[in-house]
C-alpha positions in Angstrom: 0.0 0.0 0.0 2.8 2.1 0.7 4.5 1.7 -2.7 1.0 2.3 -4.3 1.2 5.8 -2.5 4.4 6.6 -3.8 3.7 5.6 -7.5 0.2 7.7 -6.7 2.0 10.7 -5.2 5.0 10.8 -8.5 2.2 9.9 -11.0 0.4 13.7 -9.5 3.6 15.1 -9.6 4.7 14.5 -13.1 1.3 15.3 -13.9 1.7 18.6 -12.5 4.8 19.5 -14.2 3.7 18.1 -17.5 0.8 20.6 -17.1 3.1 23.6 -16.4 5.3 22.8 -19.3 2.3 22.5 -21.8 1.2 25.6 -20.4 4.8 27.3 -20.5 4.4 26.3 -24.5 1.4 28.2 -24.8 1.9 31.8 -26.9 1.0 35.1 -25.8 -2.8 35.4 -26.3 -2.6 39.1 -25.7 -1.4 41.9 -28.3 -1.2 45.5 -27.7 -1.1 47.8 -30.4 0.4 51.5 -30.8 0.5 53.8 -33.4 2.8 56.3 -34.3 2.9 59.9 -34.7 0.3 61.9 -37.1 -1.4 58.5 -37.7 -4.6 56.8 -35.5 -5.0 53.3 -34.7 -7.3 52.8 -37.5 -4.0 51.7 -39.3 -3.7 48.6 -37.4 -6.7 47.2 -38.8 -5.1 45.2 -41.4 -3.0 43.0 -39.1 -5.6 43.2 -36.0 -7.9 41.4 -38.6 -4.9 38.9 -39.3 -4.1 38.4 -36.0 -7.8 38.0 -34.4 -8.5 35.6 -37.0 -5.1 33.9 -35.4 -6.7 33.7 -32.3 -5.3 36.9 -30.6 -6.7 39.0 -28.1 -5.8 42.1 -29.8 -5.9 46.2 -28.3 -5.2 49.0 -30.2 -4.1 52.2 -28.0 -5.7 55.5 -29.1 -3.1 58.3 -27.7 -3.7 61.9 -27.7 -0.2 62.6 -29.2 -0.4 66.0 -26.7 2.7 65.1 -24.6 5.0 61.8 -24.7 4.0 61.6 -20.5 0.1 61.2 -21.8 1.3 58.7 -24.9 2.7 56.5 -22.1 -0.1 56.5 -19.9 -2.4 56.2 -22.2 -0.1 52.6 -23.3 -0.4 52.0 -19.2 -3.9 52.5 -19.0 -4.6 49.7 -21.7 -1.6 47.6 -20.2 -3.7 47.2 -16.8 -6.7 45.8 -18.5 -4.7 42.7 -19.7 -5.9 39.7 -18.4 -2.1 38.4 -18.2 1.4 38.8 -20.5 1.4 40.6 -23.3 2.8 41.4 -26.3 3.5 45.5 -26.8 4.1 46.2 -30.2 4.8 50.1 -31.5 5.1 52.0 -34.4 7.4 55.0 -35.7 7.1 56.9 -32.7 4.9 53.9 -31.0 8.4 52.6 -30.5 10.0 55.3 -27.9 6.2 54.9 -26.0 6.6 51.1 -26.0 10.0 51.4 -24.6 9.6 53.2 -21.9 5.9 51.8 -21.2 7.3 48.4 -21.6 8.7 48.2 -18.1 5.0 47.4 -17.4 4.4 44.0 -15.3 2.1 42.8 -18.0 4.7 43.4 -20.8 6.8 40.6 -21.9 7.9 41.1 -25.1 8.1 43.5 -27.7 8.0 44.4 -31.7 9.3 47.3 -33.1 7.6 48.4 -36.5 10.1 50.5 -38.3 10.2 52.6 -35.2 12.4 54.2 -33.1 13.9 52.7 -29.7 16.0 55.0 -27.8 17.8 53.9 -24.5 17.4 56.2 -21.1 18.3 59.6 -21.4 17.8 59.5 -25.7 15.6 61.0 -27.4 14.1 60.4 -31.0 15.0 64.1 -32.3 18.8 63.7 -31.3 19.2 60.1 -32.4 17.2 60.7 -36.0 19.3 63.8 -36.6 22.5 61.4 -36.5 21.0 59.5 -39.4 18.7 61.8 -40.8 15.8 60.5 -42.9 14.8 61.6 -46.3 11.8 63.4 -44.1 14.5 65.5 -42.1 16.5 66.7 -45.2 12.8 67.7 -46.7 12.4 71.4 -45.9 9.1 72.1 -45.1 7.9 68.8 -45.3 7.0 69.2 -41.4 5.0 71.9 -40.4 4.5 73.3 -36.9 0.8 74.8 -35.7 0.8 78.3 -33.3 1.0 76.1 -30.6 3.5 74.1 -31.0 1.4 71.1 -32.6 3.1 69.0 -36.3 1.8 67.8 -39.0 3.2 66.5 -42.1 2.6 68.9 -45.4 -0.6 67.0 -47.1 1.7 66.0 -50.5 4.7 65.0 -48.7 2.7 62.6 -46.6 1.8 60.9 -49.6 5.3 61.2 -51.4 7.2 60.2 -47.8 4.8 58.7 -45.4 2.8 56.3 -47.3 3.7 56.0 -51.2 3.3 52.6 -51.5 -0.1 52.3 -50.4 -3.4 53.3 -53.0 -3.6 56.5 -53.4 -7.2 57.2 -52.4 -6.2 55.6 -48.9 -3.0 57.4 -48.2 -5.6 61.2 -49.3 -7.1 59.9 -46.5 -4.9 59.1 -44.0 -3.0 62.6 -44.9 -6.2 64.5 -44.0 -7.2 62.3 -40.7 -3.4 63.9 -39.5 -3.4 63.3 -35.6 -1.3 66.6 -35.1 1.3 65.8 -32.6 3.0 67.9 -30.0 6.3 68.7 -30.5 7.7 68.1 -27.5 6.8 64.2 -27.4 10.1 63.6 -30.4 12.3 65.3 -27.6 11.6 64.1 -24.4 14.4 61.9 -22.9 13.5 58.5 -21.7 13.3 57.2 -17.9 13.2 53.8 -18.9 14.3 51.0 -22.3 12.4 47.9 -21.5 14.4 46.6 -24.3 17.5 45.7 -22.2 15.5 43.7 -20.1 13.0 42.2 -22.3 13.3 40.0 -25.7 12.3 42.1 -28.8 11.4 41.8 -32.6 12.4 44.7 -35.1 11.1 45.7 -38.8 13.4 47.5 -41.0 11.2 49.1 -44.0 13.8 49.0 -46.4 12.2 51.9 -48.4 11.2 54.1 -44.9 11.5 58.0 -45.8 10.5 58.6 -42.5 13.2 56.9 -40.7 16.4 56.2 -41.5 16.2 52.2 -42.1 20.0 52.4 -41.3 19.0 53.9 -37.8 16.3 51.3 -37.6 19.0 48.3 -38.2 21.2 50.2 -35.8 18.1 50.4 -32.6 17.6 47.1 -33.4 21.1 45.3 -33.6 21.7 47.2 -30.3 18.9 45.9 -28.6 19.6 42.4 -29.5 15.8 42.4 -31.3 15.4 39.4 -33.7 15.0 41.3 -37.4 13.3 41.1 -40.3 13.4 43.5 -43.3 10.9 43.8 -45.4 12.5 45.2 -49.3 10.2 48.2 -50.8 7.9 48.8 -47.6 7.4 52.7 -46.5 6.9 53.9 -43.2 3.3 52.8 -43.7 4.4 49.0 -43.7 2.1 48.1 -41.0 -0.6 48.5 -43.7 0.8 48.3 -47.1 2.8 44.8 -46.1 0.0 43.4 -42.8 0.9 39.9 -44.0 4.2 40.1 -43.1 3.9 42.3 -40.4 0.9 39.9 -38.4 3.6 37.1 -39.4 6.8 38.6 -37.0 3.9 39.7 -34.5 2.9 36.2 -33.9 6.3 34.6 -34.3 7.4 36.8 -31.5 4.2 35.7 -29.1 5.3 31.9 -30.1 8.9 32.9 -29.6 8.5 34.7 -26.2 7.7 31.6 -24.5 11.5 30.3 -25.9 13.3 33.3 -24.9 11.1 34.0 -21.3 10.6 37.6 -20.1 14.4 38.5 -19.6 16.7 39.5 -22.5 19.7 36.7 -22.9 
């Protein structure tokens, strides 16, 4: 009887620990979206419908764009509704807000989508202006409100910002501008929850926006598993979704490989 208890009692326990490996296999369910600046979530919509056909539970994160403090607790705010970890993915300027509101419990991973990913004490303004873009050797391209609100010149957005998407969509996105203030591309950074947890990078090889050389170079720093995507704009997120839901979800299969701290 005393044997039978033994085998009874290792039976549960290998039981258990088969459990919490098959459970340690499962992916992320949960995917957090953020947009970057002078765009809306609305972008997204392309790979959210990829992805919740995947079987994601998939946020976007609507921020004012009226100070980089509100950007990141807007990214907070939606981080605490999260029902466990999650997947914080950011674009353009999405990618500073991700870093510094990826120190979030909920966080585990991340993807940057040819955006930016300065470390503590960077900004976006300095680092871009060390590689500058086709945008920042544009004169004029930005423009600058009364107060202190940008937006990009209605033409140039389509040249720079979105050329490879259909015309009659990137007219549209040019006049839905969220105007953003022009302190948030300045602000230094309290926190880089890149050195701390695993990330993905997109290069868009064709970015006007960006630099892709400055996107390689975030990336490569950060140790971020990359993928470049030849012809894609700054707009990739919507002109190549395919690709874009594909790194998403390898990187809420992969997280699980890598755990929540950066090797």
């Amino acid at each position: 009887m005393k044997h039978f208890k033994t085998r009874l009692a290792m039976a549960a326990a290998l039981l258990l620990v088969s459990t919490a490996v098959a459970s340690s296999a499962e992916p992320l369910k949960n995917i957090v979206l953020v947009h970057g600046a002078w765009a809306d979530a609305s972008g997204w919509q392309p790979v959210y419908q990829i992805l919740a056909r995947s079987g994601f539970n998939v946020t976007m994160v609507q921020e004012p764009e009226t100070s980089f403090a509100d950007d990141v607790a807007a990214v907070k705010r939606v981080l605490d509704l999260q029902d466990g970890p999650t997947l914080l993915v950011g674009h353009s300027y999405g990618g500073s807000i991700i870093t510094e509101s990826g120190v979030h419990p909920n966080v585990a991973s991340l993807v940057y989508v040819a955006a930016h990913a300065p470390d503590v004490g960077e900004n976006e303004s300095a680092l871009g202006k060390r590689v500058p873009s086709v945008l920042a050797m544009t004169a004029g391209a930005v423009k600058i409100t009364p107060d202190q609100f940008t937006y990009l010149d209605q033409a140039e957005f389509l040249r720079l910002f979105a050329p490879d998407l259909p015309r009659e969509r990137a007219e549209f996105m040019a006049r839905a501008q969220v105007l953003a203030a022009a302190t948030v591309f300045s602000t230094p950074l309290t926190a880089a929850a890149w050195k701390t947890k695993p990330s993905w990078g997109i290069v868009a090889a064709d970015d006007k926006i960006i630099n892709p050389d400055l996107e390689r170079w975030y990336y490569d720093r950060a140790k971020s598993r990359m993928t470049e995507i030849a012809g894609a704009s700054h707009a990739v997120y919507e002109s190549h979704p395919g690709e874009v839901a594909a790194v998403i979800e390898e990187a809420a299969r992969g997280t699980r490989d890598v755990g929540t701290a950066r090797n």
